[in-house]
C-alpha positions as CSV (number, residue, x, y, z in Angstrom):
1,X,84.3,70.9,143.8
2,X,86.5,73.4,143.3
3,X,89.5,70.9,142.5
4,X,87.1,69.4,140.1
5,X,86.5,72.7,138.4
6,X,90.1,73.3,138.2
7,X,90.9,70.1,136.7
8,X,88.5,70.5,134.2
9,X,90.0,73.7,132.9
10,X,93.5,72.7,133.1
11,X,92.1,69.7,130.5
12,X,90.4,71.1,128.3
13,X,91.5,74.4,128.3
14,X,95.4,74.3,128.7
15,X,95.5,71.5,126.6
16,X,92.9,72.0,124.0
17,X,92.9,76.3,123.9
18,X,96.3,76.4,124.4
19,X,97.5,73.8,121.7
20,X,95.0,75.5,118.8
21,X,97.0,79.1,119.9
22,X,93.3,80.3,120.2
23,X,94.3,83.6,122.0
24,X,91.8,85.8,123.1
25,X,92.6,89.3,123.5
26,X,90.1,92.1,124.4
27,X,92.0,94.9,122.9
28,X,92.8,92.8,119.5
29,X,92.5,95.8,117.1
30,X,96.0,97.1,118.9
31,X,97.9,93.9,117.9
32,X,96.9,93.4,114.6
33,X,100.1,91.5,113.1
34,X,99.7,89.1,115.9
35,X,97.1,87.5,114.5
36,X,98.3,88.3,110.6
37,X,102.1,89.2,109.7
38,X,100.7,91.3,106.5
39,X,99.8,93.8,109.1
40,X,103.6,94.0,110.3
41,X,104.2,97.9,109.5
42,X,100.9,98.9,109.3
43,X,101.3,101.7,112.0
44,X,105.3,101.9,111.2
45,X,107.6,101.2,113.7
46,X,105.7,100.8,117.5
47,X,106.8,98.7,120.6
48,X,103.7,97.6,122.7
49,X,103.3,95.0,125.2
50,X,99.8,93.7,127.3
51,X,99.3,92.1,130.4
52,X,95.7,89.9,130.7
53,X,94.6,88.3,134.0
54,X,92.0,86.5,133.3
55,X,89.4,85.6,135.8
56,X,90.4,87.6,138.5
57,X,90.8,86.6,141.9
58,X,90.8,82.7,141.0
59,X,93.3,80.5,142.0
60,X,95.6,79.5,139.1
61,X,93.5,81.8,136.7
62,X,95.3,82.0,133.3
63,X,97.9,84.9,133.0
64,X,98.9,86.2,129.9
65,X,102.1,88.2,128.7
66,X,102.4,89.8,125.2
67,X,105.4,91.8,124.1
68,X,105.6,92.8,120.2
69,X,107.8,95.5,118.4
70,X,107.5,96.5,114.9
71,X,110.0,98.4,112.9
72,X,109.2,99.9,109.4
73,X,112.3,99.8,107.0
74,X,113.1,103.0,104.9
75,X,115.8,104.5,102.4
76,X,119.2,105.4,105.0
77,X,117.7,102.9,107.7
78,X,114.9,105.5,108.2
79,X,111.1,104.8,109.0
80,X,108.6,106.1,106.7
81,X,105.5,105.3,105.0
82,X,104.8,105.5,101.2
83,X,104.1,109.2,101.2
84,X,106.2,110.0,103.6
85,X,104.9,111.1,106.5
86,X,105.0,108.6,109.4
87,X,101.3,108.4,110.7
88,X,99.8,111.2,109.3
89,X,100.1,109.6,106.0
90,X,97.8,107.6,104.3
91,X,97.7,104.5,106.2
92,X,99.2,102.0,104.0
93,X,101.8,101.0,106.7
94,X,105.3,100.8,106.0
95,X,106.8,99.7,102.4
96,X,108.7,97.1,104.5
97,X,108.7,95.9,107.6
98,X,110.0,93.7,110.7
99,X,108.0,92.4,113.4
100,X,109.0,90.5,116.4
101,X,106.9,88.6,119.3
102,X,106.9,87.5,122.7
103,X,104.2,85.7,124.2
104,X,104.0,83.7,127.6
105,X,100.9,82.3,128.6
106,X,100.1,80.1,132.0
107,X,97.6,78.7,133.2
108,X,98.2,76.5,136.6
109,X,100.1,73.4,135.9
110,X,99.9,74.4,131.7
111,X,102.7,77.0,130.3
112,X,102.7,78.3,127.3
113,X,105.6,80.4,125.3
114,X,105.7,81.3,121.5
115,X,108.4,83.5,119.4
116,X,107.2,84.8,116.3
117,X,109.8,86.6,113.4
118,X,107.7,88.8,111.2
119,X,107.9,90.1,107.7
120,X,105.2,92.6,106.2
121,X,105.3,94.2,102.8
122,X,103.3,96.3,100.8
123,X,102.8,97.6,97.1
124,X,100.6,101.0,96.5
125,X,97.8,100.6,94.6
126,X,96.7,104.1,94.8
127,X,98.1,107.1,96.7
128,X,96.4,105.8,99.7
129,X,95.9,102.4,99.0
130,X,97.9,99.5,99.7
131,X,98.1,95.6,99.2
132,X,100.5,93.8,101.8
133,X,101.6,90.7,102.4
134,X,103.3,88.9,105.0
135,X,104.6,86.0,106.5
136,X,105.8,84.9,110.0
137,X,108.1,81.7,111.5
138,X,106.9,80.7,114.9
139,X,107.8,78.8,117.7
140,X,105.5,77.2,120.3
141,X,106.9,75.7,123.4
142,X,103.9,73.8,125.8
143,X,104.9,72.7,129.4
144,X,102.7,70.3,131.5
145,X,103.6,69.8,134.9
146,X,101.6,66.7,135.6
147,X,102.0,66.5,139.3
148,X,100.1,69.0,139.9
149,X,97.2,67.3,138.5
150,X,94.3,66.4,140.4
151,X,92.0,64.0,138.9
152,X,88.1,63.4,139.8
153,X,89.0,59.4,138.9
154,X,92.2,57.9,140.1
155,X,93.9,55.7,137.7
156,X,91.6,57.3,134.5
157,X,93.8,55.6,131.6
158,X,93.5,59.3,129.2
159,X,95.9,61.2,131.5
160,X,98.1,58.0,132.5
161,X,100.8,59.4,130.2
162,X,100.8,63.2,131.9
163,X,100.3,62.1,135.8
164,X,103.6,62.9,137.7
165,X,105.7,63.6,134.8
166,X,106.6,67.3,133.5
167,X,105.8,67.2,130.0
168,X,107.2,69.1,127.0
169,X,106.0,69.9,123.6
170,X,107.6,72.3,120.9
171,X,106.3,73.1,117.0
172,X,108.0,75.5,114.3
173,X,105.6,76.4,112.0
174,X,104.7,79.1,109.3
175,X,102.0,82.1,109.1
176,X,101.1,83.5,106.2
177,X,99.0,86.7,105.5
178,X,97.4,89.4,102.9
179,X,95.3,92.6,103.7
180,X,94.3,95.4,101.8
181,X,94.6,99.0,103.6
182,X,94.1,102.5,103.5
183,X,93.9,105.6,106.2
184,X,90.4,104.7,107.3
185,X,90.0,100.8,106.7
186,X,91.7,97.7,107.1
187,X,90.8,93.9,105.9
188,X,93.0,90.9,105.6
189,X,93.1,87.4,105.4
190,X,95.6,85.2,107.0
191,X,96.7,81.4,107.6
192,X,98.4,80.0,110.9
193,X,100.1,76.8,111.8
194,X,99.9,76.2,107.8
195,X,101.8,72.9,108.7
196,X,99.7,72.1,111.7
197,X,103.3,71.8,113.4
198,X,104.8,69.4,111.2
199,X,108.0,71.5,109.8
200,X,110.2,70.7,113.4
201,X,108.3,69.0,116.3
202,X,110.3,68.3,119.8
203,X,109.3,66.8,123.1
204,X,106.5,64.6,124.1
205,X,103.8,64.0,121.8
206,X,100.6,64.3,124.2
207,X,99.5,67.5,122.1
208,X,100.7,66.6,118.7
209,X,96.6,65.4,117.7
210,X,95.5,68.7,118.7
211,X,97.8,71.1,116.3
212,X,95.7,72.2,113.0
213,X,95.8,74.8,110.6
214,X,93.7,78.1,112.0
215,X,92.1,80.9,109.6
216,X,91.6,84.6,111.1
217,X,90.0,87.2,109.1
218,X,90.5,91.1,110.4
219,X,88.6,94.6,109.8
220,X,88.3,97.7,110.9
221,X,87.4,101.1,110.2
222,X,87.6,104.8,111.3
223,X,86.3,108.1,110.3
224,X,86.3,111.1,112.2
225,X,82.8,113.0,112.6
226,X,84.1,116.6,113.7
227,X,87.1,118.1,114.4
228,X,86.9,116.6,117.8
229,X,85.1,113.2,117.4
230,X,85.6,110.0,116.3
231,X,84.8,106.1,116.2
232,X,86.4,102.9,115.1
233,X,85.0,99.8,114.3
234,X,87.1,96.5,114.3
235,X,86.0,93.0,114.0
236,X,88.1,89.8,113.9
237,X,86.9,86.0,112.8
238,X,89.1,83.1,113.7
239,X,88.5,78.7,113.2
240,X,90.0,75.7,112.8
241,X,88.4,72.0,112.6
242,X,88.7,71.5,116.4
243,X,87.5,74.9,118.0
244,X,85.3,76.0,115.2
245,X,84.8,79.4,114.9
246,X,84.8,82.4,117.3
247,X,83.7,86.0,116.2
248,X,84.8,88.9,118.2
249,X,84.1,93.2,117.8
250,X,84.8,96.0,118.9
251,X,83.3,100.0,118.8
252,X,85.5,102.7,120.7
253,X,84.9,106.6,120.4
254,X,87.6,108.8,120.3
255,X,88.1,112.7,121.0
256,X,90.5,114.6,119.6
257,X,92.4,111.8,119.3
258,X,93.2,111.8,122.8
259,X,91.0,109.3,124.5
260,X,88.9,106.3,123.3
261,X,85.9,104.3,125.0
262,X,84.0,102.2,123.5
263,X,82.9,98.1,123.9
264,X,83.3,94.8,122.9
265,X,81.3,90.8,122.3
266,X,83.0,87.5,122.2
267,X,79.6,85.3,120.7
268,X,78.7,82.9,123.6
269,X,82.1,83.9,125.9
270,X,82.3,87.7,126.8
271,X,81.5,91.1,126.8
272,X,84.2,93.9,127.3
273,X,84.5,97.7,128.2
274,X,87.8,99.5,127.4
275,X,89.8,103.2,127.3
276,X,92.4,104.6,127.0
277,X,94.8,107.5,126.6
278,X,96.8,108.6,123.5
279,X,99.7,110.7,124.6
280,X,101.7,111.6,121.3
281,X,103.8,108.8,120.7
282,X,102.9,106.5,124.0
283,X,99.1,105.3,124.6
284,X,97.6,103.2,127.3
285,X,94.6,101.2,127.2
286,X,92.7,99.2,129.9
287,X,90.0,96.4,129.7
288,X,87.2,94.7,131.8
289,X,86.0,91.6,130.4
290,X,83.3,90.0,131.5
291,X,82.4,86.3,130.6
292,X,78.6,85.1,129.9
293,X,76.5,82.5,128.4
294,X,79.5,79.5,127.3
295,X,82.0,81.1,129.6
296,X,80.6,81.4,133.1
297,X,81.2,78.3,134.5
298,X,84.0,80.4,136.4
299,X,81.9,83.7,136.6
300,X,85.5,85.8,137.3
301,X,86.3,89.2,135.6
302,X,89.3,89.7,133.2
303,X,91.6,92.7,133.8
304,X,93.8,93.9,130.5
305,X,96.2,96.4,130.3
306,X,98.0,97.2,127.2
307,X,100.7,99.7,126.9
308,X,102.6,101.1,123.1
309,X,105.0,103.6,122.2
310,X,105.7,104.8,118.7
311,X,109.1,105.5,117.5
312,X,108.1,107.7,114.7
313,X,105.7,110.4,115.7
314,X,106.3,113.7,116.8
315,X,104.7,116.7,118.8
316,X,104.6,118.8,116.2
317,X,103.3,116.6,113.7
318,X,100.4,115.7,116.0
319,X,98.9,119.1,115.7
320,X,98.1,118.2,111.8
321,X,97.6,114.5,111.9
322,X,94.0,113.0,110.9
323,X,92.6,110.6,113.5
324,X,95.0,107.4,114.1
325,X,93.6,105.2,117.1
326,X,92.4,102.2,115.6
């Protein structure tokens, strides 16, 4: 049973999830320009990086790592945002910036690695609002080691092509994004895989049906109460014509700006608890997912731990700054 079970998810989720780059991340909010590249900036220049093992304690359970770094571009190669003051400013993200990402992703005999060049921009509406734009060039590589494939019916004709052979499948393709922002609210718009992997395509073909163009919609909000508390609300909205749609959000509760708890649903997958610290320019956040309802045919936890650090923040401008955990 248990090869069975494993065969099924290697199918139809390596293959299928993995192809439509439906990633699912419990701490979303914290890599914004992941998902769109007009978001690049938004925080100015940050390096952060997350580590997701999903269904812990299964055998060949997926792993995912995510390394990003952002870098907002200023007169004399300096980082700044429109008013000036790194992030205590108003929240419209940098004038210009660069964004880079690292992603690997495996899941028993399925592997999955993506680069992704960034470019954010903005244009002040108002002295603290902001329209950006953005756009990112990415690369997918997909890896199928077919003999470790294990197959309820021997000879079954769909997975002739994939049985003992390592397979190999790589897409360049184009993101493009726009969001309006402001200190205390995000919202954006973006389009990925415009091309559905058509610009370059290399390798095998058994995942070329299964590329198509994806649509994410982002929000957020946060507003401090007191002096000392706070709460954010994000939300995120992602489809494409094979998955169809998945809605995610998340509430956290922050004091002093210090620490954040708060909660999270995934409709008909999971529910998630998080925290996490906020120590001047390096925060650390943890999750425990939970799956339910669609998701527990392999009733395992998920453990996430993400990890940042802010280049342009500094001790003494903490003191002053209005609530930034998003």
């Amino acid at each position: 049973m248990k090869k069975v079970i494993l065969f099924i998810g290697f199918i139809f989720v390596a293959c299928g999830v993995q192809a439509q780059n439906r990633k699912q991340i419990a701490n979303f909010a914290q890599y914004k320009h992941f998902y769109n590249p007009s978001l690049t900036g938004l925080e100015g220049s940050v390096i952060r990086s997350l580590y997701r093992n999903q269904w812990t304690g299964f055998e060949d359970a997926p792993k995912t790592l995510l390394a990003t770094a952002e870098l907002g571009l200023g007169k004399n190669g300096n980082n700044y945002r429109f008013n000036g003051h790194g992030r205590n400013g108003g929240g419209v993200g940098a004038k210009h910036a660069l964004g880079l990402t690292l992603l690997h992703d495996q899941f028993g005999p399925s592997k999955e690695s993506q680069v992704a060049l960034n470019y954010g921009a903005g244009i002040r509406l108002s002295e603290t609002l902001s329209m950006r734009w953005g756009t990112a060039l990415t690369y997918r590589l997909q890896r199928l080691d077919g003999s470790r494939l294990t197959l309820d019916q021997e000879n079954d004709p769909r997975y002739t092509a994939v049985l003992g052979n390592t397979n190999r499948s790589g897409a360049l393709d184009l993101n493009l994004g726009l969001s309006l922002t402001s200190q205390h609210f995000y919202v954006g718009y973006a389009m990925q895989d415009i091309t559905a992997g058509s610009i370059i395509s290399t390798g095998d073909d058994y995942l070329t049906d299964l590329y198509t163009r994806k649509h994410v919609v982002q929000a957020g909000y946060r507003a401090s109460l007191t002096e000392q508390f706070g709460f954010t609300l994000n939300g995120i909205y992602q489809y494409d014509s094979m998955l169809k749609s998945t809605v995610e959000g998340q509430v956290k509760a922050v004091y002093q700006d210090l620490f954040w708890a708060g909660g999270g649903y995934r409709n008909d997958q999971a529910y998630n608890l998080t925290a996490g610290l906020n120590l001047d320019q390096l925060y650390i956040g943890y999750a425990y997912e939970t799956p339910f309802q669609n998701a527990r045919a392999i009733n395992k936890a998920t453990n996430e731990i993400t990890l940042g650090y802010h280049l342009n923040t500094t001790k003494s401008k903490r003191k002053n700054r209005a609530l930034t955990v998003w």
